[in-house]
C-alpha positions as CSV (number, residue, x, y, z in Angstrom):
1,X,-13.4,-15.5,-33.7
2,X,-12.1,-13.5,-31.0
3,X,-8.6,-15.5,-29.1
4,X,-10.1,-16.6,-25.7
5,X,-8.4,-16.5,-22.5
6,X,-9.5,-16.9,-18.5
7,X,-7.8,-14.0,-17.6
8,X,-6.2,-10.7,-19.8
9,X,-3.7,-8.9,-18.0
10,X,-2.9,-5.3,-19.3
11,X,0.6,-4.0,-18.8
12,X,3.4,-6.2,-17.6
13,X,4.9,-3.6,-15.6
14,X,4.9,-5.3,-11.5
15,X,1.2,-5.3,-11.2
16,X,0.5,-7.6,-14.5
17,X,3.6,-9.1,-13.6
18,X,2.1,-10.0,-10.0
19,X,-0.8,-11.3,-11.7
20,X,0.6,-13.4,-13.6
21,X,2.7,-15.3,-10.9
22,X,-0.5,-15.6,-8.9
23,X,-2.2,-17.2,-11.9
24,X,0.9,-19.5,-12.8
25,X,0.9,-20.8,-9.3
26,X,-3.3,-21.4,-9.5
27,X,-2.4,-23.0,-13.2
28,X,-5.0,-20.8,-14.8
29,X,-5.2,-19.7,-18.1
30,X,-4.0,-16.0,-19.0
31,X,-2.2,-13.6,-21.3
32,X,-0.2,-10.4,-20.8
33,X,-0.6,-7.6,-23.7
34,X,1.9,-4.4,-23.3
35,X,2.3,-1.9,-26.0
36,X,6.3,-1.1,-24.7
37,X,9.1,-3.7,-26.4
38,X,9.8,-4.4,-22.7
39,X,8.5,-6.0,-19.2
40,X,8.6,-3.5,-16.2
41,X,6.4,-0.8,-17.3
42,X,7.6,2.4,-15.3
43,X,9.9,0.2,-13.4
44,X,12.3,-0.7,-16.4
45,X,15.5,0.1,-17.2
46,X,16.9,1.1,-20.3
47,X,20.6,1.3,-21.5
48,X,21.7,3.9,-23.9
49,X,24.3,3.7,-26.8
50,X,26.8,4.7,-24.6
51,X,26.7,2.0,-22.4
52,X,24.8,3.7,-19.3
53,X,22.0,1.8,-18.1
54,X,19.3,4.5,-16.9
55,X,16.0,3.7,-14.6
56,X,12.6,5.2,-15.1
57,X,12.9,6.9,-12.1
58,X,14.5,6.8,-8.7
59,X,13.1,3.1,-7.4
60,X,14.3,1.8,-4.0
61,X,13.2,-1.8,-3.8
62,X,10.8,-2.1,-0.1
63,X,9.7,-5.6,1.0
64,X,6.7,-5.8,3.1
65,X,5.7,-9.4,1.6
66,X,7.0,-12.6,1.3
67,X,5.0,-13.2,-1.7
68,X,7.3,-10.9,-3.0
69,X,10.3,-12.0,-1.2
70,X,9.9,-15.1,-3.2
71,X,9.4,-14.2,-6.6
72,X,12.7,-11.7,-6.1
73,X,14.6,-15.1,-4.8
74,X,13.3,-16.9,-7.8
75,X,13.9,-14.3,-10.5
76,X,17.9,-15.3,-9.6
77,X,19.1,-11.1,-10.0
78,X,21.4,-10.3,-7.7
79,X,21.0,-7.9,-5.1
80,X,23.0,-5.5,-3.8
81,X,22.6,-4.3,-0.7
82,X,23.2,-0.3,-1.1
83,X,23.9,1.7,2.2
84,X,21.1,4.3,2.2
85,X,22.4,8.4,2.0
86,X,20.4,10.6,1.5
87,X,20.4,14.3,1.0
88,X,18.5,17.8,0.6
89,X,20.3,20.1,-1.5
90,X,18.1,23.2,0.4
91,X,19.5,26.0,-2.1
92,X,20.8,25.3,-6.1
93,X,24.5,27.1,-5.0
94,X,27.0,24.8,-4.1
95,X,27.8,21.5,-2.0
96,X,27.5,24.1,1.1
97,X,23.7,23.9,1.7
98,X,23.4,20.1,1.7
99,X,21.7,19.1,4.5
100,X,21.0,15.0,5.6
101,X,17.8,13.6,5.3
102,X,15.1,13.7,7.4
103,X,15.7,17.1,7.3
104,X,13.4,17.2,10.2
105,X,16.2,15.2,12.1
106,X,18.8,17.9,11.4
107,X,17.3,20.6,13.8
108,X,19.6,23.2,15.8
109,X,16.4,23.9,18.1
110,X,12.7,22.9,17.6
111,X,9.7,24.6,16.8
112,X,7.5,25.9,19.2
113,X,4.3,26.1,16.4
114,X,3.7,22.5,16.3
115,X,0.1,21.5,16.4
116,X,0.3,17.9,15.4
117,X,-3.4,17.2,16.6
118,X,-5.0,19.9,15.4
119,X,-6.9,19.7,12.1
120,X,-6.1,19.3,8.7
121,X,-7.9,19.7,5.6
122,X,-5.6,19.1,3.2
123,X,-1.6,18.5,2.6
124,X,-0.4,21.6,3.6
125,X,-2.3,21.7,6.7
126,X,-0.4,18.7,7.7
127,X,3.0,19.9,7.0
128,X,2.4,23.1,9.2
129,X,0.9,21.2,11.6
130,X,3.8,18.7,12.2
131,X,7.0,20.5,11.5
132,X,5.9,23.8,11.7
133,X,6.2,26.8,9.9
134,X,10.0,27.0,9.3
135,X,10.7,23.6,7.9
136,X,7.2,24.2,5.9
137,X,8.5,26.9,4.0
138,X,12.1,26.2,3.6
139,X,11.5,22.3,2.2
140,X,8.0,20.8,2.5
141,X,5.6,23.1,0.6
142,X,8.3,24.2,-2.4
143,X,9.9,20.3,-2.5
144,X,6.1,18.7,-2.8
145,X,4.9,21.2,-4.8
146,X,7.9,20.5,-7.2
147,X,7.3,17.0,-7.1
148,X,3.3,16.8,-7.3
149,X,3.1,19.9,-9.6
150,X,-0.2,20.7,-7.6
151,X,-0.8,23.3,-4.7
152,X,-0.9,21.5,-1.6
153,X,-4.1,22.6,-0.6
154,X,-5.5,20.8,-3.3
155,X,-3.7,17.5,-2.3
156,X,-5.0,15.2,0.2
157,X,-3.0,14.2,3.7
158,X,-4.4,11.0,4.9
159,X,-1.5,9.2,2.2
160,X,0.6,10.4,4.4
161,X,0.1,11.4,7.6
162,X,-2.1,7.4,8.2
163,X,0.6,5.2,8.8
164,X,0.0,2.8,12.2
165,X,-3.8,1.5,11.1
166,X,-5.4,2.5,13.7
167,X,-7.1,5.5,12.2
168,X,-4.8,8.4,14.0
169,X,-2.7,10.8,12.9
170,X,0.6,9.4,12.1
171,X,3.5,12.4,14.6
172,X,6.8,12.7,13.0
173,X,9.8,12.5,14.9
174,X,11.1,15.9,15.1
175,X,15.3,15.7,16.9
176,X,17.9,18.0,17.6
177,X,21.0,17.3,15.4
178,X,23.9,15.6,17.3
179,X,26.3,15.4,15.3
180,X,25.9,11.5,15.6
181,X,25.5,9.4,12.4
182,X,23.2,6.7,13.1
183,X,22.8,3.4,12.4
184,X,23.7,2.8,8.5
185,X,20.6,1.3,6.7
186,X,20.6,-0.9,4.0
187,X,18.0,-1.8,0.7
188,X,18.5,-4.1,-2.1
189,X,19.0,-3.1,-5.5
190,X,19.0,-5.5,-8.4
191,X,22.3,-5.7,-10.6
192,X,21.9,-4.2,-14.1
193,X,19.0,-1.7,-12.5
194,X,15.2,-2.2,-11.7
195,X,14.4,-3.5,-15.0
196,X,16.7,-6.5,-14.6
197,X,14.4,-7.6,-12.0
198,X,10.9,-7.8,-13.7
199,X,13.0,-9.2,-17.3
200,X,14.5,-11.9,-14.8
201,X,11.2,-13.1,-13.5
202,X,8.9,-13.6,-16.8
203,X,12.0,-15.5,-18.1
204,X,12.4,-17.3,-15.0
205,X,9.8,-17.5,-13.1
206,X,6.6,-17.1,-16.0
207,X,8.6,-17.8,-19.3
208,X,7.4,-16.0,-22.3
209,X,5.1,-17.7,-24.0
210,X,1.9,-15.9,-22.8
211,X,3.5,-12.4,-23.4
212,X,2.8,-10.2,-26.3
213,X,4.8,-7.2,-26.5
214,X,4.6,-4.6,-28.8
215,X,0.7,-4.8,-27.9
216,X,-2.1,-2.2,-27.2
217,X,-5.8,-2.8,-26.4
218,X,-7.4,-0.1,-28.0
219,X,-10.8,-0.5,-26.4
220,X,-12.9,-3.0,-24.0
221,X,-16.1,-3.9,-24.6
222,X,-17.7,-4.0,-21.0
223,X,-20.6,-5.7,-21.8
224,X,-19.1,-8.6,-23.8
225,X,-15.7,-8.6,-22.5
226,X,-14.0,-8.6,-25.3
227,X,-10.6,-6.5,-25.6
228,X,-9.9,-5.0,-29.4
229,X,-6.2,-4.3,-30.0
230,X,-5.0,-2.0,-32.4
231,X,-3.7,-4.4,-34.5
232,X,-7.4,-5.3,-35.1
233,X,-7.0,-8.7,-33.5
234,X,-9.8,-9.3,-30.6
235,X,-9.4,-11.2,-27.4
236,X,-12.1,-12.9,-24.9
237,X,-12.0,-12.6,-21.7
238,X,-13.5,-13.6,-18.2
239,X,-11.6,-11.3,-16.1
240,X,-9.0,-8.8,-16.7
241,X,-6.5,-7.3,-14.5
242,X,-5.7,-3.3,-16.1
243,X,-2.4,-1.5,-15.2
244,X,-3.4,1.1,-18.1
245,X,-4.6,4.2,-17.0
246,X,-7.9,4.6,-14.6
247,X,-8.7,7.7,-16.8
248,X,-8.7,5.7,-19.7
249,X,-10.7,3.2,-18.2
250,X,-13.2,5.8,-17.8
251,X,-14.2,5.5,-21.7
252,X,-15.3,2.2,-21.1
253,X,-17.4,3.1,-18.5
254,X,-18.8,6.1,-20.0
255,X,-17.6,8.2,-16.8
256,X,-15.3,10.1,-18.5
257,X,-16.2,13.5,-16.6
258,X,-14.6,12.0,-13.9
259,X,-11.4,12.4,-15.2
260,X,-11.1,16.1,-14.4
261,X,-11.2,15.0,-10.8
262,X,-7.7,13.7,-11.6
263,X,-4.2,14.6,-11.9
264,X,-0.9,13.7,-12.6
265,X,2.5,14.8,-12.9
266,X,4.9,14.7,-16.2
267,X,8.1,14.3,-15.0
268,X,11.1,14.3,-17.7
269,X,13.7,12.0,-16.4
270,X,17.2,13.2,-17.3
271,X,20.4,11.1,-17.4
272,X,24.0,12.4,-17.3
273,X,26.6,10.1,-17.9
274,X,30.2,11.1,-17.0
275,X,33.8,9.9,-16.8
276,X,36.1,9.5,-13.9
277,X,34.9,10.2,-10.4
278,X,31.9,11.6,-8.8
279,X,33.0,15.1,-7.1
280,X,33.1,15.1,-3.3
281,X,29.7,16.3,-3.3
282,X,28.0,13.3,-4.6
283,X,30.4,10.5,-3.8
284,X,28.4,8.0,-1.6
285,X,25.5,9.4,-1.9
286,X,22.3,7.2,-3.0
287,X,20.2,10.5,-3.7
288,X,18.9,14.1,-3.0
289,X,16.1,16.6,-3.0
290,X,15.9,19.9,-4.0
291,X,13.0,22.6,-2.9
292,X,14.8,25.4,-4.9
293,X,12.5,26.2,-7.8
294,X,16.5,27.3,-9.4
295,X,17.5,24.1,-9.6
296,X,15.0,21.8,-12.4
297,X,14.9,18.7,-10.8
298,X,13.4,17.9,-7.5
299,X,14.9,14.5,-7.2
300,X,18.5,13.2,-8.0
301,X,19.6,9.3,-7.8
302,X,23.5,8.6,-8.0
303,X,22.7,5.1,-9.9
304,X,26.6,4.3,-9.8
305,X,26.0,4.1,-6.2
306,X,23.1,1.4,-6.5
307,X,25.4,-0.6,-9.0
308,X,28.8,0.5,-10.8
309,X,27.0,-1.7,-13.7
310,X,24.8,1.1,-14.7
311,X,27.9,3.3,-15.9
312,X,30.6,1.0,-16.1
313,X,34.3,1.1,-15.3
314,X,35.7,4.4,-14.4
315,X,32.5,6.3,-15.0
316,X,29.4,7.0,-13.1
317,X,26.2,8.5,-13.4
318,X,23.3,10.8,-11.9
319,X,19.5,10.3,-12.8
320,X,17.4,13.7,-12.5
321,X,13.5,13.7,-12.4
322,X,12.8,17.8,-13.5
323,X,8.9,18.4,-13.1
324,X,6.8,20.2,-15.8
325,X,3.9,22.3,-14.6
326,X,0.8,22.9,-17.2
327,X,0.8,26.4,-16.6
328,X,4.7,26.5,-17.7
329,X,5.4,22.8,-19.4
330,X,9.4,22.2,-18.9
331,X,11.0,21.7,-22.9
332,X,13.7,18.5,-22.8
333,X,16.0,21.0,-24.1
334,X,15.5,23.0,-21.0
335,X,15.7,20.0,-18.5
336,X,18.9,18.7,-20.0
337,X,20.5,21.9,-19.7
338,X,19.0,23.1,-16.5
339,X,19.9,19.5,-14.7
340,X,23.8,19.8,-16.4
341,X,24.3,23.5,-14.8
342,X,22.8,22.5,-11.2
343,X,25.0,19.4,-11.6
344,X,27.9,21.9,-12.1
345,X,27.3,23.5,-8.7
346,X,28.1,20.7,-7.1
347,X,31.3,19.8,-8.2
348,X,30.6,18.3,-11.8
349,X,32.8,18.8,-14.8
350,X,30.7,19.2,-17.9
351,X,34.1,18.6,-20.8
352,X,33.5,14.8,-18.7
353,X,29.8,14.0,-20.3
354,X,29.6,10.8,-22.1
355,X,26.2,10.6,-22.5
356,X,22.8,12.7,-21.9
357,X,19.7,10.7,-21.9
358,X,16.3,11.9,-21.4
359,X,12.4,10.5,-21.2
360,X,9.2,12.3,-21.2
361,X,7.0,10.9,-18.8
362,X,3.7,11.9,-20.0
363,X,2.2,10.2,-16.6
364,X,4.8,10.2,-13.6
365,X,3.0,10.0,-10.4
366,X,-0.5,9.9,-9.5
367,X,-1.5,13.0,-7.4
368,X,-3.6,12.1,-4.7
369,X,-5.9,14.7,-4.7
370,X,-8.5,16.1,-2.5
371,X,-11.5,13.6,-3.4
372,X,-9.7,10.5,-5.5
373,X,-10.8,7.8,-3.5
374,X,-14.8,9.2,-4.3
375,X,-14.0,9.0,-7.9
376,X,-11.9,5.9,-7.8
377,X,-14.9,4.0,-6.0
378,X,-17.4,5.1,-8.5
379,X,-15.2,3.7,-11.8
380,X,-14.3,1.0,-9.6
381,X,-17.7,-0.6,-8.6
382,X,-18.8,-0.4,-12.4
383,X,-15.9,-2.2,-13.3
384,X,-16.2,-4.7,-11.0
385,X,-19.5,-5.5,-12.4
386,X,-17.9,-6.2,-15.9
387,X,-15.1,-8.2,-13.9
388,X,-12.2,-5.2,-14.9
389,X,-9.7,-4.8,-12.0
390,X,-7.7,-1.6,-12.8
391,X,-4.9,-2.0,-10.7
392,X,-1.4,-1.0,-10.2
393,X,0.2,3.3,-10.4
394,X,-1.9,5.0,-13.0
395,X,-4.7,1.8,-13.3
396,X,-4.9,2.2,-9.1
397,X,-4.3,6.0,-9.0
398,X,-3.1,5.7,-5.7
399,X,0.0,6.6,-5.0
400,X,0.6,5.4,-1.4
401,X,-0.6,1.6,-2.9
402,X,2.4,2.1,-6.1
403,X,5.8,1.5,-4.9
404,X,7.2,-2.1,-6.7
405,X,6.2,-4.8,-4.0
406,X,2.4,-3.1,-3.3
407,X,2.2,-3.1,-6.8
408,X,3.2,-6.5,-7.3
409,X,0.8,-7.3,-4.4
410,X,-2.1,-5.4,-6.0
411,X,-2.0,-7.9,-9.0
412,X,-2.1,-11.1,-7.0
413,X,-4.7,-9.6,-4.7
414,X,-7.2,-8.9,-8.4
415,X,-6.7,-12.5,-8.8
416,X,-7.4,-13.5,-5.4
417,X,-10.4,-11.6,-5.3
418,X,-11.6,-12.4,-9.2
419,X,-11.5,-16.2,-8.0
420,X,-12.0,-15.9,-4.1
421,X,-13.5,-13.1,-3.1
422,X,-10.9,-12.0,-1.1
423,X,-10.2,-8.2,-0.1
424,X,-7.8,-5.8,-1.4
425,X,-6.2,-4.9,1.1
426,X,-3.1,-3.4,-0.2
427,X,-5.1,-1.4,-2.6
428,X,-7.4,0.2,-0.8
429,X,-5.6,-0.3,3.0
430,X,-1.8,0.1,2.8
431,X,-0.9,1.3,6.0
432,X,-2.4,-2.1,7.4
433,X,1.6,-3.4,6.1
């Protein structure tokens, strides 16, 4: 006999974890299946032998809820409150061509080739149209085709450029630089890195009991709803909640042609550990971005500078994110070596490595592509109909809807809507927050 539940939740990364604390506080019956050994999905943290605690990536912690707010307040982590810094490193040759973010803030006269209402058709379209030419080929079209490893003509704009609600183009605010440093800003970071967080709330907030770890489903069966897990055991289900893949998904709806519609980027993250100080280049800075196709990575985050925890006393470290394109796939040994050397450029002394992590990402980011939202309605609607809600960065495949606290949001909205009928809003509308 299959193990019966109200409610499966797939993935306990922040969108099964946001399920979860919706379903607690409704006192309904669930259970969380992940195949990692760890909560937090792309949004954990891991610490290596040599002490250095690395994140899956360069998370800044955003609150636009107070659904989130709370569950932060009850997980009990501590937050630090990190002065934001940061930087685009506009060519891989030394401190010298570090420029502060928003670059388009950092102008010595503007562009006369704006044409912020005109059309666009696609991503690169709106970069020309808003900050012209100049900026377009020094940072935007090399840095976000480093980052989304797809032309930009093939990536949508409305992510983007939709940002008030209304429906109109969102205008960037192009400045003159001054000189004047503005008014320091400030995010929260949890002690002992991202991970910390979603650990502290299923011990403190959901306890553990209804977790099982070391879990994959294997295959849904729409039609009866019953999950099979590769361990052969069977689980019946109601409704479940998804954070897997969307393009997985696809198999059970027999739309798997779909999938080609689809991309994503494989990012390897690369962590370098080192002793004594940062050099002057990096010190107090929370991260940069590199455009130079030279230089591996596209995005660096000086995690000592979120929390001396993640290195440890008289050390600090640098988290890298180096893109790999299909057409010429990135090796680790290349990224590791590549992000050491561009690190040396800027003032880092290699005999000082303690430690040199790395993780493939097979899946980093969803790209949102020209059409997404027509294929993600499609294998949406017929899982609907079988009560599946795949939610969350790969099981949403929205990009704009992924950062921690949407993501959190998207899984209590599934359960809102399983039970309710309410809308999903920050799914499908996120510049409503």
């Amino acid at each position: 006999m299959p193990w019966q539940t109200r409610f499966l939740i797939i993935g306990a990364g922040p969108t099964g974890t946001g399920a979860a604390v919706r379903l607690t506080e409704l006192g309904e019956d669930f259970v969380i299946v992940d195949s990692s050994d760890r909560v937090g999905g792309l949004a954990s943290s891991v610490t290596d032998a040599e002490g250095f605690t690395w994140d899956l990536g360069g998370h800044v912690i955003h609150s636009h809820f107070p659904e989130f707010d709370q569950a932060v307040e009850l997980s009990g982590v501590t937050m630090n409150q990190v002065t934001r810094n940061g930087w685009v490193w506009l060519e891989g040759t030394g401190p010298e061509t570090l420029v502060p973010t928003p670059i388009q803030q950092q102008l010595t006269e503007l562009p006369t080739d704006l044409r912020p209402d005109a059309p666009a058709e696609h991503l690169a379209d709106y970069y020309r149209n808003s900050f012209g030419q100049v900026l377009y080929e020094r940072f935007f079209e090399p840095y976000n085709v480093k980052m989304w490893t797809t032309p930009l003509d093939m990536v949508d704009h409305r992510w983007t450029s939709l940002r008030n609600g209304s429906g109109e183009r969102n205008v960037p605010v192009l400045t003159l630089a001054t000189g004047a440093k503005p008014p320091a800003e400030r995010f929260p970071y949890p002690v002992g890195g991202t991970g910390a967080l979603w650990e502290a709330i299923h011990d403190r907030v959901l306890g553990r009991a209804r977790l099982q770890l070391n879990t994959q489903v294997k295959n849904l069966d729409l039609a009866s709803r019953t999950a099979e897990l590769a361990d052969g055991r069977r689980i019946s289900y109601e409704y479940c909640v998804s954070t897997g893949p969307i393009t997985t998904a696809m198999r059970w709806t027999g739309q798997e042609r779909l999938s080609a519609r689809l991309r994503a980027s494989t990012v390897h993250v690369v962590g370098v550990g080192l002793r004594g100080d940062p050099p002057q280049a990096l010190a107090g800075k929370t991260w940069l971005y590199c455009p130079d196709r030279g230089v591996p990575w596209y995005r660096a985050t000086m995690l000592s500078n979120y929390d001396a925890g993640n290195a440890g006393p008289g050390r600090w470290n640098i988290l890298c994110e180096v893109p790999s394109f299909g057409s010429e796939p990135t090796t680790a040994s290349d990224a590791i070596d590549g992000t050491i050397s561009s690190l040396r450029a800027l003032g880092a002394d290699p005999s000082l490595i303690r430690s040199r992590w790395h993780r493939t990402i097979p899946m980093g980011y969803p790209v949102p592509t020209l059409g997404r939202d027509d294929v993600l309605a499609q294998v949406n609607d017929r899982l609907l109909a079988h009560g599946v809600y795949s939610r969350g960065r790969f099981g949403g495949w929205r990009y704009e809807s992924c950062n921690q606290d949407y993501s959190f949001m998207q899984g209590r909205e599934a359960v809102d809507s399983a039970l309710f009928g309410a809308a999903e809003d920050v799914y499908w509308h996120p510049e409503r927050f």
